[in-house]
N, C-alpha and C positions, 0 to 999 in steps of 0.2 A: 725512283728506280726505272730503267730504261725497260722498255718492250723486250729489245733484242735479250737484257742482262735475264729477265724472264724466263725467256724461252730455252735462253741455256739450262738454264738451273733447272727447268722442268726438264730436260733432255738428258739431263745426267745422268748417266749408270747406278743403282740402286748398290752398296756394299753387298760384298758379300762375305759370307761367315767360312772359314778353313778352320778345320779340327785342329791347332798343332797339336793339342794334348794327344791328341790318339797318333800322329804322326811320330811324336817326342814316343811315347808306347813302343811303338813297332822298334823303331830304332835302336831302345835302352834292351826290348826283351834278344831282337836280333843279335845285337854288340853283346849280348852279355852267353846268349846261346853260343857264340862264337867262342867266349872262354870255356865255357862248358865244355865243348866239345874238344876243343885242346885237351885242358884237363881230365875227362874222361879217357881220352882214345889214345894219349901220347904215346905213352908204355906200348900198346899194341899195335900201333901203325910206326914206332921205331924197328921192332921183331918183323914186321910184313912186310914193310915199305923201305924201310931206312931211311925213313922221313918222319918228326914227330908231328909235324904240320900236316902231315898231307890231307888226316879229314877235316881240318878248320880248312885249310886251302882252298878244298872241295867246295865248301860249303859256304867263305868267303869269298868266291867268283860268282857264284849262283846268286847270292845273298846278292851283292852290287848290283847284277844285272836284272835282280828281282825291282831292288828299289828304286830303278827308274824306270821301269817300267811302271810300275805304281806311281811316281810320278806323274809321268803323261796319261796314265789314265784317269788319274784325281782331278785332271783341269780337263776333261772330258765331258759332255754333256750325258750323262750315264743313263738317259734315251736312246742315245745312238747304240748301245747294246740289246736291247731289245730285238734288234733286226737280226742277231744270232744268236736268240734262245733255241729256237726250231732246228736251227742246221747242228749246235754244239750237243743238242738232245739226241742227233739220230746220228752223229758223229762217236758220241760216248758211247752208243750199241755194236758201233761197227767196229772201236777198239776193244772191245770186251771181249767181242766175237774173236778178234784177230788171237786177243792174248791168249782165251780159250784152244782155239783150235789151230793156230798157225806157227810156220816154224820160226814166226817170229814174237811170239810169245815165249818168257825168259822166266826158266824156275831158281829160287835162292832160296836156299838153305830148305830147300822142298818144295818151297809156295811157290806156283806158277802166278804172278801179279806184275810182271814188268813188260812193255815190247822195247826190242831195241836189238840192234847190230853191233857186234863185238861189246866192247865196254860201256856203250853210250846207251843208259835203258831212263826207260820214259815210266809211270804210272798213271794207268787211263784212270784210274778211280780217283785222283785228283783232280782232273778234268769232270767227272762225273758229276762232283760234289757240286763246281758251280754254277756248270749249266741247268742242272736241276734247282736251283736258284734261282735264275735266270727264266727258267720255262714257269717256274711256279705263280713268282713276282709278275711274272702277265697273264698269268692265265687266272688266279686270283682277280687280281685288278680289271681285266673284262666282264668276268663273273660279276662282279660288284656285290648289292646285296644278297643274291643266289647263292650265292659261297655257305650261306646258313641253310642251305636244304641239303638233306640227304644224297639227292644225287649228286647236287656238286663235289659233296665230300667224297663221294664215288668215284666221281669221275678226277680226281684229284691224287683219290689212291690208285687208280689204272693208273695213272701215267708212274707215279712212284713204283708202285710192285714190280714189276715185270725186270729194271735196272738195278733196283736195291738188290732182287733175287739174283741177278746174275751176276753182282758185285758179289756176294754175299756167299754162292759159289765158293769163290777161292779166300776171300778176305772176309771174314762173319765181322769184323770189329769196324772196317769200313760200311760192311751193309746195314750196320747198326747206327752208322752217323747219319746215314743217307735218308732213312727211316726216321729218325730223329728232326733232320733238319724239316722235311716236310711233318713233321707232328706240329713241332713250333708255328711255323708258317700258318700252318690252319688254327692254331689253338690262336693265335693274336685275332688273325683275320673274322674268329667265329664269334656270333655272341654268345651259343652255349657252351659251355666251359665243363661239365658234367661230365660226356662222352670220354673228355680227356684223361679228366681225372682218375676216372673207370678202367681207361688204358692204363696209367700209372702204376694203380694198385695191382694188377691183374698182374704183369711185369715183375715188381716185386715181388705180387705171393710165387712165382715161378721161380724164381732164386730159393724161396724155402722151401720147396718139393724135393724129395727121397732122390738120390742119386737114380734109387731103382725105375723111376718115372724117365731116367735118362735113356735106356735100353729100349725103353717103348720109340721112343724118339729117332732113335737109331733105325728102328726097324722100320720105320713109316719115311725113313728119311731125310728129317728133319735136322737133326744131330748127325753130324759124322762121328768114326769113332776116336780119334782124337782130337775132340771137342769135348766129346764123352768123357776123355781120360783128363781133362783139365778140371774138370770140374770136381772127379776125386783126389787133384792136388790141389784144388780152392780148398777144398774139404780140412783136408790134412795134410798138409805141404810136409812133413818130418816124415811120415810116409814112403816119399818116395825122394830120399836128399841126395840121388845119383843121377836120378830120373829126368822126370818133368818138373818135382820140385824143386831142384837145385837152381833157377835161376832165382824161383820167387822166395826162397831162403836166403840166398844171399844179398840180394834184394833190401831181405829186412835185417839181415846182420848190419849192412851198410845205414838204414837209415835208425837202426837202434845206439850204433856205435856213435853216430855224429851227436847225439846229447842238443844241448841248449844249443851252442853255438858254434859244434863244428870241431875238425881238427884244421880246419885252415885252408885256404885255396891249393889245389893240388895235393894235398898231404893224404889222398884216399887210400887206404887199404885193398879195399875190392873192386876196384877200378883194376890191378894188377893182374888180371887172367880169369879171379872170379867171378866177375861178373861178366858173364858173355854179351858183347859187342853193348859195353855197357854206354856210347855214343847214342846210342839210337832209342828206343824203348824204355830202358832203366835208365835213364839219365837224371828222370827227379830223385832214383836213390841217393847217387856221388853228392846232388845236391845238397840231400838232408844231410848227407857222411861229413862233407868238408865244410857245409855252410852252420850245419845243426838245426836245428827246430826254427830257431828265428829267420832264415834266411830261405828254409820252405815257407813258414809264412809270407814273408817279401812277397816271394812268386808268387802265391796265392793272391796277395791283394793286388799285386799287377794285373794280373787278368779278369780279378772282380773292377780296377779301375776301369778296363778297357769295355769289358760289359756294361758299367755305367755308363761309360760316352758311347756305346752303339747307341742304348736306350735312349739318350738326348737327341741324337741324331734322326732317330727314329721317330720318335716326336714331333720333332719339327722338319722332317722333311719334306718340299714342299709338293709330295702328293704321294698315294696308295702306295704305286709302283716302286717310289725311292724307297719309302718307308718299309717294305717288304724285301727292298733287295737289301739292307740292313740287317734285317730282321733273321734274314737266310743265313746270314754271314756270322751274325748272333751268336744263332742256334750252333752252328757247324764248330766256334771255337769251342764254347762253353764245354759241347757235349764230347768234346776230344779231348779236353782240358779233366773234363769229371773223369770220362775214364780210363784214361793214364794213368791218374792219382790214385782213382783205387781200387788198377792193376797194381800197379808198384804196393802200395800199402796192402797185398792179398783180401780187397776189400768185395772182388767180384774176379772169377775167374779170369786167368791170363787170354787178352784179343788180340795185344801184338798190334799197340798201338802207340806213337808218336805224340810227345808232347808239343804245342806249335809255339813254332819260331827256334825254336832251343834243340829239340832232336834233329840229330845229323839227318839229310834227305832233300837232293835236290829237288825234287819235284813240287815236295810237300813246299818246300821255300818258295818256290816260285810260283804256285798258285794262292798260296794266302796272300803273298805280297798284293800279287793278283787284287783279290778279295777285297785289301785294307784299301787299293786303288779307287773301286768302285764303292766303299763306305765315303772316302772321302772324296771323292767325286759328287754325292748325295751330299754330305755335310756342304760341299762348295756352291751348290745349288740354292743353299736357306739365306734367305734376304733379309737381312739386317734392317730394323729400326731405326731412325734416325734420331 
């Protein structure tokens, strides 16, 4: 063998590894939230619209221009983001503020959560999510091993607290992922795991405390008072079946009536005006209604698949920073994922949350898409064996 035949072979570009499994993912949960959403909304956006399409349309335009973006960001060197963890952190303050106080902050259905001019609204707490990802995953990774001291974990929660709280303001089910995503983030990067756990339980015993501990809450201002009042239709949803609890009763009419496996795609009952804006929020109900028990399960292990392949990913990415901006991404489905399911199933008071990829919501599409970009921009990174 020649010198030169050598020096090529040494010169050669190392493989690299591409998730398609997690790309095949996004794709089947996307295409399939798309029928979802038909199916749920047709009935109601025939009556508003005169269009049965019009919110799959919505959210089929979004969706395309989502996934190439994710595209070009997956063959991205997902380094070159780092350079606007800082500016997207003090960016997400300044849209909070706007939504807060400005007349271009937009109330629906009462929540002031959108900015936007005439029809066209944005959600900054989408944007929140991943730049706090972004700022974490470097700021972690310069700390190094410091991240196991007290003050780091201090200094970790300064930067979280002050956005979680002011998401948390108007949306408490947003400020609760945000919260979330950085518990994750520090629990992987930590070696004590104790503290964590200590949060967890602490969490839970707070869901079995006397509604009457709510009033206290109230009054210190921690709780608003209909946050308060959700809590006494977790309680007892038959209570108030006109009320606050009529959505989360129908809810589970719908996913009691679907049985094993469903009355069939489209053939939902309370998709037809009972369930209020059943596209969006209550969307794993129609699920259980038309698909039945088996086809909630489906979903279920899609999203446990998909958490698998963050995990591998995360493994073997090839350093701290990928491995954490995975990790953020992780945290962020899973903990949307858990409590969607058990809103919809009255397993934890109503937060008025979105399940991902499947709930109608441009924004929310096109920042996960986001997200799945820069997982697979870190999977594109891991250097393959020979």
């Amino acid at each position: 063998m020649s010198e030169n035949t050598q020096r090529r072979k040494i010169k050669k570009k190392p493989r690299r590894f591409y998730d398609y499994s997690l790309l095949f993912i996004v794709i089947f949960l996307t295409v399939f939230g798309l029928i979802m959403i038909y199916s749920s909304s047709s009935y109601s956006a025939q009556l508003a619209f005169h269009d049965a399409f019009y919110f799959m349309k919505r959210q089929g335009i979004i969706a395309l221009g989502g996934f190439v973006v994710m595209l070009i960001i997956s063959k991205m060197d997902y380094h070159f983001f780092a350079r606007f963890a800082i500016f997207s952190y003090i960016l997400s303050y300044i849209l909070m503020i706007l939504v807060m106080f400005s007349p271009l902050g937009k109330a629906v259905n009462g929540k002031k959560r959108w900015l936007g001019v005439g029809s066209a609204r944005f959600q900054p707490t989408e944007l929140v999510k991943i730049a706090l990802i972004l700022l974490l995953a470097l700021v972690i990774t310069e700390m190094g091993k410091k991240i196991n001291e007290w003050r780091a974990i201090a200094f970790v929660g300064g930067l979280t607290a002050p956005i979680a709280l002011l998401v948390t303001a108007n949306n408490l089910s947003s400020g609760i992922i945000i919260f979330g995503i950085a518990f994750v983030m520090l629990f992987i990067a930590c070696k004590k795991k104790w503290p964590f756990f200590a949060c967890v339980g602490s969490a839970v015993g707070l869901l079995m405390l006397p509604p009457s501990i709510g009033h206290i809450m109230v009054k210190i201002g921690v709780l608003k008072d209909y946050q308060l009042s959700r809590i006494y239709v977790w309680q007892n949803p038959e209570a108030y079946p006109t009320t606050g609890g009529y959505q989360v009763l129908q809810g589970l009419y719908a996913i009691g009536s679907g049985g094993l496996v469903g009355k069939g795609l489209g053939e939902s009952i309370q998709k037809l005006g009972f369930v209020p804006e059943a596209q969006n929020d209550m969307i794993f109900s129609i699920i259980c209604e038309e698909l039945g028990l088996f086809g909630a399960i489906c979903v279920v292990l899609i999203f446990l698949f998909m958490i698998y392949r963050f995990m591998l990913i995360a493994n073997n990415a090839p350093d701290l920073f990928g491995s954490l901006l995975v990790v953020g991404v992780m945290g962020h489905i899973a903990i949307q994922v858990i409590l969607n399911i058990a809103v919809v199933t009255n397993t934890i008071p109503n937060t008025g949350i979105t399940l991902p990829f499947i709930s109608y919501g441009g924004t929310s599409i096109l920042f996960l898409m986001m997200e799945m970009g820069i997982v697979l921009s870190v999977s594109n990174q891991i250097k393959l064996e020979k």
